[in-house]
N, CA and C of each residue as an Amber inpcrd file, in Angstrom:
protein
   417
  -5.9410000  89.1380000  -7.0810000  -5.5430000  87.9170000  -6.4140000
  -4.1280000  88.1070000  -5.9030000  -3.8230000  87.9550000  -4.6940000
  -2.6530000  87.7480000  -4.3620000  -1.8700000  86.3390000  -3.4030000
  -1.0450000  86.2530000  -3.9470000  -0.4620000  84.8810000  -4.1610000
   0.3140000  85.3950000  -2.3120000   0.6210000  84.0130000  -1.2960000
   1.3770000  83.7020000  -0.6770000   1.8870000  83.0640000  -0.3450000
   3.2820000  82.8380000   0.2990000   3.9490000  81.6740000   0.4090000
   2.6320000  80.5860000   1.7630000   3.2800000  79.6320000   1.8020000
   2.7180000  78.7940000   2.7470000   3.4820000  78.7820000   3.9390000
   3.0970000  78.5710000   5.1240000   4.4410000  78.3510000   6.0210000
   4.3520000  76.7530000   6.3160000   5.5870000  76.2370000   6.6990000
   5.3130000  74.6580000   7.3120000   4.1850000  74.4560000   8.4730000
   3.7890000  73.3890000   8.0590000   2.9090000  73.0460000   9.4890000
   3.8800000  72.4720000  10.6460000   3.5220000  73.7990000  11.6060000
   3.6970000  73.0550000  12.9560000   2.9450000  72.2090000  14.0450000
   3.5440000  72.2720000  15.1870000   2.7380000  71.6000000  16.1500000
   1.1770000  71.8140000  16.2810000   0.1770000  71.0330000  16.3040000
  -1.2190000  71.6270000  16.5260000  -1.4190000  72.1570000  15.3210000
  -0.7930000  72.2760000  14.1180000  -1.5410000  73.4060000  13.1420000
  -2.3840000  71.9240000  11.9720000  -2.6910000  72.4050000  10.7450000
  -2.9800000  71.5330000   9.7130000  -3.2950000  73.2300000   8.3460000
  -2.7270000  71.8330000   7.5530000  -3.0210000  72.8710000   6.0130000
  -3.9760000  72.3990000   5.6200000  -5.1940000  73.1040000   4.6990000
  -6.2620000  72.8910000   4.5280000  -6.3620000  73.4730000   2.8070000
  -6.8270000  72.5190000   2.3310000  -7.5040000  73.2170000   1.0020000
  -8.8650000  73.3610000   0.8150000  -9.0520000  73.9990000   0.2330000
 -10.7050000  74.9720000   0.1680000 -11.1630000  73.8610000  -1.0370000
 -12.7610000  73.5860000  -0.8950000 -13.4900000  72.7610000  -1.7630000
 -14.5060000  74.1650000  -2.2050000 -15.0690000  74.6980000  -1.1940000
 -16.2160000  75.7350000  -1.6580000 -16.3330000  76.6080000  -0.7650000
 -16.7190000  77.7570000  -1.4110000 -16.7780000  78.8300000   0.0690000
 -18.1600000  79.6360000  -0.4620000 -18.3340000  80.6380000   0.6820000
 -20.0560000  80.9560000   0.6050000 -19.3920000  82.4710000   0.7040000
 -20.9390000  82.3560000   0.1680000 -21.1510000  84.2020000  -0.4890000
 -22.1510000  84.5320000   0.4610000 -22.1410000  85.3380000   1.8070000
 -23.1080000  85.2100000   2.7510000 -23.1830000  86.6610000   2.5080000
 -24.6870000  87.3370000   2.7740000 -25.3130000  88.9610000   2.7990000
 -24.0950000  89.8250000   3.8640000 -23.8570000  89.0890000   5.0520000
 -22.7900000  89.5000000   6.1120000 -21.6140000  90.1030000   5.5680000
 -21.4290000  89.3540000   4.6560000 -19.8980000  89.6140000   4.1380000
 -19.9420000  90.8310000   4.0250000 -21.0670000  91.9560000   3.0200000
 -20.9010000  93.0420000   3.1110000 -20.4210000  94.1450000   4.2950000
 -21.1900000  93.6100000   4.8480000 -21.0070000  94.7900000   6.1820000
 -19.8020000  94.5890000   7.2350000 -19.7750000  92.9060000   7.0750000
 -18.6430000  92.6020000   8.3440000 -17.7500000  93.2520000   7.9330000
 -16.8460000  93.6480000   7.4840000 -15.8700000  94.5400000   7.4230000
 -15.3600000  95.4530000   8.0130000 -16.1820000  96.4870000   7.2660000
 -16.5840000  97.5800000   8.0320000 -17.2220000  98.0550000   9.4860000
 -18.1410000  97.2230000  10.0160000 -18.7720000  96.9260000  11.0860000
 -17.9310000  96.8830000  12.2850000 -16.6610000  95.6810000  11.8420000
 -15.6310000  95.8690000  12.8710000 -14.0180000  95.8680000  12.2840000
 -14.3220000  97.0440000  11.6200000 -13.0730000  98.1060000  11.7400000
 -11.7210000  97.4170000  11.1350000 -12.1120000  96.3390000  10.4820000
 -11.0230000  95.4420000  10.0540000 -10.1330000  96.3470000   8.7760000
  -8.7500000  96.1270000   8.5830000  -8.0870000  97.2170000   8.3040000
  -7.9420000  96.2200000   6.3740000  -8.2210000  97.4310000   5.5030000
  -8.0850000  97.3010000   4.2080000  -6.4310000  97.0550000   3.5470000
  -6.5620000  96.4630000   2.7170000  -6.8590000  95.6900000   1.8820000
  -6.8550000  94.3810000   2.9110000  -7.4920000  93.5010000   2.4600000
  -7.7350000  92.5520000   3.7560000  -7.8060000  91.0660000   2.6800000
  -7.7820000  89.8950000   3.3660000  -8.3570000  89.1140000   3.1770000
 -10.0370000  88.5810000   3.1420000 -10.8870000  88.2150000   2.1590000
 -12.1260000  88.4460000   2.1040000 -12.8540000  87.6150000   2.9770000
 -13.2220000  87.6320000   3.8900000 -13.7020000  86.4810000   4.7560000
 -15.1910000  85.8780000   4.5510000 -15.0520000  84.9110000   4.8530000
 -16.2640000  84.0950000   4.6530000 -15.8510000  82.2150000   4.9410000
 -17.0310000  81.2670000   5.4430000 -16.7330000  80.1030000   5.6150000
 -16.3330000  79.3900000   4.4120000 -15.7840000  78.4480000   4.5290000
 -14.8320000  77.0560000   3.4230000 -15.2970000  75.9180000   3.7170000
 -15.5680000  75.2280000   3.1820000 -15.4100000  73.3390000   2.9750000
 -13.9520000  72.9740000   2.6800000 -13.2670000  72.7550000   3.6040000
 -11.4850000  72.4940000   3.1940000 -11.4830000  71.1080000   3.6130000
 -10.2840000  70.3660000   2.5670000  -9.7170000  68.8590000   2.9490000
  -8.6920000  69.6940000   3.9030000  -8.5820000  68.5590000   4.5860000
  -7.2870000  68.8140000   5.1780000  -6.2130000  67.8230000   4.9700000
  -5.0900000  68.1220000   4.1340000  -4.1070000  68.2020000   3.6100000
  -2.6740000  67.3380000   4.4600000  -2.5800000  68.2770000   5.0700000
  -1.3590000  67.7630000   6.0510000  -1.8610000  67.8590000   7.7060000
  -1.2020000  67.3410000   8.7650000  -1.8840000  67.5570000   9.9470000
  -0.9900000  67.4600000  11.2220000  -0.4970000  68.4730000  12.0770000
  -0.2890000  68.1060000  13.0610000  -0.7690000  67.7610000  14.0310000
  -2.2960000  67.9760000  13.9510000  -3.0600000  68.1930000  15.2890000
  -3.9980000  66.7550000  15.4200000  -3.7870000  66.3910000  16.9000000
  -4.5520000  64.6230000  16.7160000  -6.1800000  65.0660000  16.4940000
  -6.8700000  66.0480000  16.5370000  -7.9980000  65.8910000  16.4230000
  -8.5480000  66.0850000  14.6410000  -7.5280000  66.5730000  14.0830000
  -7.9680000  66.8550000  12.1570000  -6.9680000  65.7470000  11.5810000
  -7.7450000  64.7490000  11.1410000  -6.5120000  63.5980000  10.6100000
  -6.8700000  64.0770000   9.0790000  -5.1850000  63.8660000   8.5050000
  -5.4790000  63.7930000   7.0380000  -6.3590000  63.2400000   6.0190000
  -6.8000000  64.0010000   5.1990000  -8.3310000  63.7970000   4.5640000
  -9.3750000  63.8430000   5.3470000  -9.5820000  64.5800000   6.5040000
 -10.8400000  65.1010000   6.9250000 -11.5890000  66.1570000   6.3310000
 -12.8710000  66.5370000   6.5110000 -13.4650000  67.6850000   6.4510000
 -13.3850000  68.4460000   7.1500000 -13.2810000  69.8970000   6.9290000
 -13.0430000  70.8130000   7.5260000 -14.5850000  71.7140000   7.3500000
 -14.9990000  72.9150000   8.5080000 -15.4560000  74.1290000   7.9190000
 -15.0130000  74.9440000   8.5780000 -14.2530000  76.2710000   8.3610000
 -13.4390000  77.3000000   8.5780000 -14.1630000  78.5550000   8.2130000
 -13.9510000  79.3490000   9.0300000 -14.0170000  80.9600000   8.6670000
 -12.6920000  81.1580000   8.2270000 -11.7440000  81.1650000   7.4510000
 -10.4460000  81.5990000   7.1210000 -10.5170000  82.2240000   5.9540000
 -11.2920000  82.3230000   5.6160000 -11.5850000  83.9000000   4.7160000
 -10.9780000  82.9180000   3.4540000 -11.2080000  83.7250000   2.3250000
 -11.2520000  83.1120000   0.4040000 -10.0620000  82.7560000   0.5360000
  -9.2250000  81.9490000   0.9820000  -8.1920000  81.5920000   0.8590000
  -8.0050000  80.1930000  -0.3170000  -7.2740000  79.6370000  -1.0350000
  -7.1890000  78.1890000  -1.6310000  -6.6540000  77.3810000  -0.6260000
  -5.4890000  77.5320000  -0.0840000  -5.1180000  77.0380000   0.6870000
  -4.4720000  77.7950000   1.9930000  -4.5930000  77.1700000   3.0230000
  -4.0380000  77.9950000   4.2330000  -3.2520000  77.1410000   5.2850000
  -2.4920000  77.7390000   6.4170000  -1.8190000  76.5740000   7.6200000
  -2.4540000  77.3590000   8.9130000  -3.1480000  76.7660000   9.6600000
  -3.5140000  77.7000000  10.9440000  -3.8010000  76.6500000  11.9690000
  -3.8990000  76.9030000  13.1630000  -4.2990000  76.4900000  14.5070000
  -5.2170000  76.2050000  14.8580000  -6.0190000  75.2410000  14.5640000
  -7.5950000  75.6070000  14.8330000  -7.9870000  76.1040000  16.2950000
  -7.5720000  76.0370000  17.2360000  -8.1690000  76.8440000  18.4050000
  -7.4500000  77.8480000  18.3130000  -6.7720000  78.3370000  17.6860000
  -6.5880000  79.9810000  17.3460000  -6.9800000  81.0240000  17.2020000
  -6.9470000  82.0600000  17.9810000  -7.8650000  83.2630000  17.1200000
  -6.7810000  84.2030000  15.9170000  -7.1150000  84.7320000  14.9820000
  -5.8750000  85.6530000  14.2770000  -6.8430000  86.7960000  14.4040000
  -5.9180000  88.0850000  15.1280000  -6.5690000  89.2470000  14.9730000
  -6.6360000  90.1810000  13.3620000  -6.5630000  90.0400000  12.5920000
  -6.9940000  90.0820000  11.6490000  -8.0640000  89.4350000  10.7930000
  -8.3630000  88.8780000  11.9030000  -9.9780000  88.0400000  11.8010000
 -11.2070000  89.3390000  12.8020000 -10.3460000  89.8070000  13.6670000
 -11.2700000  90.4410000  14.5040000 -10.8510000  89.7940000  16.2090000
 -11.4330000  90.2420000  17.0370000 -11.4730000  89.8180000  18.1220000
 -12.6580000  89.3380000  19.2360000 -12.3420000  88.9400000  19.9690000
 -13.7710000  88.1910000  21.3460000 -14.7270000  87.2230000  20.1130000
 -16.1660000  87.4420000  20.8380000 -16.5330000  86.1850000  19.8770000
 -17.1530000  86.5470000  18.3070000 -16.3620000  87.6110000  18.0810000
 -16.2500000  87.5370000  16.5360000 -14.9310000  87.5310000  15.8980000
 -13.9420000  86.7520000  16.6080000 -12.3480000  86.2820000  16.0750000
 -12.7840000  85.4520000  14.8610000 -11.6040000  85.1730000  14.5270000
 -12.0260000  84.3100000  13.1180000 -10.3410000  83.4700000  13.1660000
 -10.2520000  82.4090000  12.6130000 -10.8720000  81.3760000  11.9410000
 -11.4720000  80.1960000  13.1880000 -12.7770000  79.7930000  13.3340000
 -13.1850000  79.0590000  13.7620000 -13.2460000  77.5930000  12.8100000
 -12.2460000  76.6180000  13.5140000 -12.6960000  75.2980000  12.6140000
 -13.3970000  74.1340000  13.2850000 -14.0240000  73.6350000  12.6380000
 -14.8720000  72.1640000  13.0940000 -15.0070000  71.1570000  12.1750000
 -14.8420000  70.2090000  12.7970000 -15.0420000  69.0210000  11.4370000
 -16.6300000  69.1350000  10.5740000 -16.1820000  68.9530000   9.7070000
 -17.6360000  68.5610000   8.7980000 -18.2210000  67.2070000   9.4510000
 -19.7490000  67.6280000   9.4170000 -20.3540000  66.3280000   9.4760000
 -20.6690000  65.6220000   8.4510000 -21.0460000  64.1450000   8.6470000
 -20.9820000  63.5140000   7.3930000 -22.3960000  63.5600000   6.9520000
 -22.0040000  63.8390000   5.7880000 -23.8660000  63.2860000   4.7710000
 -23.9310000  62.1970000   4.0410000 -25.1240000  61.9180000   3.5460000
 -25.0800000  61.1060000   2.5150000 -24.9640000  61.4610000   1.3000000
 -23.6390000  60.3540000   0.2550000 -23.4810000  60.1980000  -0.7080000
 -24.6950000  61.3440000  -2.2930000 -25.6850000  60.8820000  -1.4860000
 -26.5310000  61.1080000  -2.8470000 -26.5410000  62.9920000  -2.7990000
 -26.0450000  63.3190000  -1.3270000 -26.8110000  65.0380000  -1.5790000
 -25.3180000  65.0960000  -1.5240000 -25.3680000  66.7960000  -1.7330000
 -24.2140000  67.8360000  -2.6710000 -23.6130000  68.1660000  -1.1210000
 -21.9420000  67.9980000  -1.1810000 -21.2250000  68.7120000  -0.2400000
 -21.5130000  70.4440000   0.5010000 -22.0700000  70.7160000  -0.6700000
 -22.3370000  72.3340000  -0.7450000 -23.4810000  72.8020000   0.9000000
 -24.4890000  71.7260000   0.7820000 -25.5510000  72.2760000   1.3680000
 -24.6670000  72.1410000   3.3610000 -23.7730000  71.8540000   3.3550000
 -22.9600000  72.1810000   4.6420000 -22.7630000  73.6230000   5.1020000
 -22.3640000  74.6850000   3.8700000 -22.1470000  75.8500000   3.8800000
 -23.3980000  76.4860000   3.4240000 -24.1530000  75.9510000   2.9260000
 -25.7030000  76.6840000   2.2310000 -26.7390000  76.4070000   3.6970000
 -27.7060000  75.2360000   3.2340000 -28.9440000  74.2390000   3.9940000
 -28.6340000  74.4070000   5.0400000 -27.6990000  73.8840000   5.7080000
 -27.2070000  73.2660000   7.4200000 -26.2050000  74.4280000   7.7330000
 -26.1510000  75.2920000   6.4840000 -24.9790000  76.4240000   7.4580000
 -25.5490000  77.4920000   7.9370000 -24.6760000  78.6350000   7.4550000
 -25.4080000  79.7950000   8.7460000 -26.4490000  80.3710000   7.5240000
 -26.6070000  80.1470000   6.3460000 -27.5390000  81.0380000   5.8530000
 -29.1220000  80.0220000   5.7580000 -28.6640000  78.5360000   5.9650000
 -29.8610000  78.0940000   6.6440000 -30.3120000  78.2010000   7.4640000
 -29.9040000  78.5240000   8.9560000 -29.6830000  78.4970000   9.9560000
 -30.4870000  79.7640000  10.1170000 -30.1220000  80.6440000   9.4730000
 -30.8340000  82.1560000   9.4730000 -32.6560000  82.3440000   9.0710000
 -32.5910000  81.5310000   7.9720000 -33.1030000  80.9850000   7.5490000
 -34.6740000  80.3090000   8.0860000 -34.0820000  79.3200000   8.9990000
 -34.7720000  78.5300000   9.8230000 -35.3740000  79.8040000  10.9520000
 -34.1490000  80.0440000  11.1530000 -34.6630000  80.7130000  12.4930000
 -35.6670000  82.0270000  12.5380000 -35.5630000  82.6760000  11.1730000
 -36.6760000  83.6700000  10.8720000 -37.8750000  83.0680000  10.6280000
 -37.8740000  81.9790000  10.1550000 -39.0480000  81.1540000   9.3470000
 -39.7840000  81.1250000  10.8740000 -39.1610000  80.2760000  11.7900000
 -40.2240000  79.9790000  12.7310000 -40.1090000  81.5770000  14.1370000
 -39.2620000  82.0200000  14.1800000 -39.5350000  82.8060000  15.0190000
 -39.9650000  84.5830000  14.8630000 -39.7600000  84.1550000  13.6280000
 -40.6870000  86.0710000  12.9390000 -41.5310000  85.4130000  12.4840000
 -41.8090000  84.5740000  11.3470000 -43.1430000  84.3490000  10.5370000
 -44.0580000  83.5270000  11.7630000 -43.9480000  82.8200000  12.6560000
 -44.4150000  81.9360000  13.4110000 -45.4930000  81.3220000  12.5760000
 -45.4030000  80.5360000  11.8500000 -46.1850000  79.9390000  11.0470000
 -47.1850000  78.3860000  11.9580000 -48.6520000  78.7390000  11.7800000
 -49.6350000  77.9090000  12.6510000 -49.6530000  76.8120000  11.7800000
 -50.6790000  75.7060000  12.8540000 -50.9500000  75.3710000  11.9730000
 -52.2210000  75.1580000  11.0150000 -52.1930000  74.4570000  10.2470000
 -53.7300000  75.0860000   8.8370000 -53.2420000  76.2090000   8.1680000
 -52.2950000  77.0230000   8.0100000 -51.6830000  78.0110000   7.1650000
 -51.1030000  77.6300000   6.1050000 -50.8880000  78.2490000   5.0720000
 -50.2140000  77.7320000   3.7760000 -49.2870000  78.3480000   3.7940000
 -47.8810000  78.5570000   3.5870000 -46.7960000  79.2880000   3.5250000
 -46.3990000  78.9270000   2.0920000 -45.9080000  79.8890000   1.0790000
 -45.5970000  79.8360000  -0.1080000 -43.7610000  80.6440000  -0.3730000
 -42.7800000  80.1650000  -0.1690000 -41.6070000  80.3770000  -0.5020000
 -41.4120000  80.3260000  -1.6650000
């Protein structure tokens, strides 16, 4: 674990604290894949509050979801790219507000269900398995 200072938030930026972050199959390979230089920050998406805010579109106590890699807390730009994320459209940190759910289900399934490993998910289900209908599918 290594500890860093924070910097102040400036113009356009917001600090964000991490609620949960995902353990995606990707993680392995992205790395390596594109050439990102070691010892690194571990990347992967976050559920972050956001904390402090300069920017009119992330008001304090919003939801966040970020690629900003295992961080606890971080200060960044959201239309930013950091090349140590990578570059073109695999830069990193991409942020967007969380959408809202209901109360009764788990914050989690943002980064699980509705994120990219659902998403993956979904999209193999119907476009490799193409499942008819009158078929039984057993997961």
């Amino acid at each position: 674990i290594v500890r860093e200072p924070l910097k102040r938030v400036e113009d356009g930026e917001i600090l964000i604290k991490a609620r949960y972050w995902t353990v995606d199959p990707y993680m392995r390979v992205y790395p390596k894949a594109y050439k990102f230089e070691l010892p690194m920050t571990m990347m992967g998406a976050s559920l972050c509050d956001v904390l402090e805010s300069k920017h009119p579109q992330y008001p304090v106590g919003c939801k966040v979801i970020t690629y900003s890699g295992w961080r606890d807390m971080h200060v960044l730009h959201p239309e930013k790219r950091y090349p140590e994320y990578g570059t073109g459209i695999h830069s990193m940190p991409r942020v967007k507000k969380a959408i809202d759910i209901p109360d009764h289900l788990s914050e989690t399934i943002l980064l699980n269900t509705v994120g990219a490993a659902g998403l993956t998910g979904w999209m193999g289900f119907i476009n490799l398995l193409k499942p008819q209908p009158g078929e039984t599918v057993v997961v």
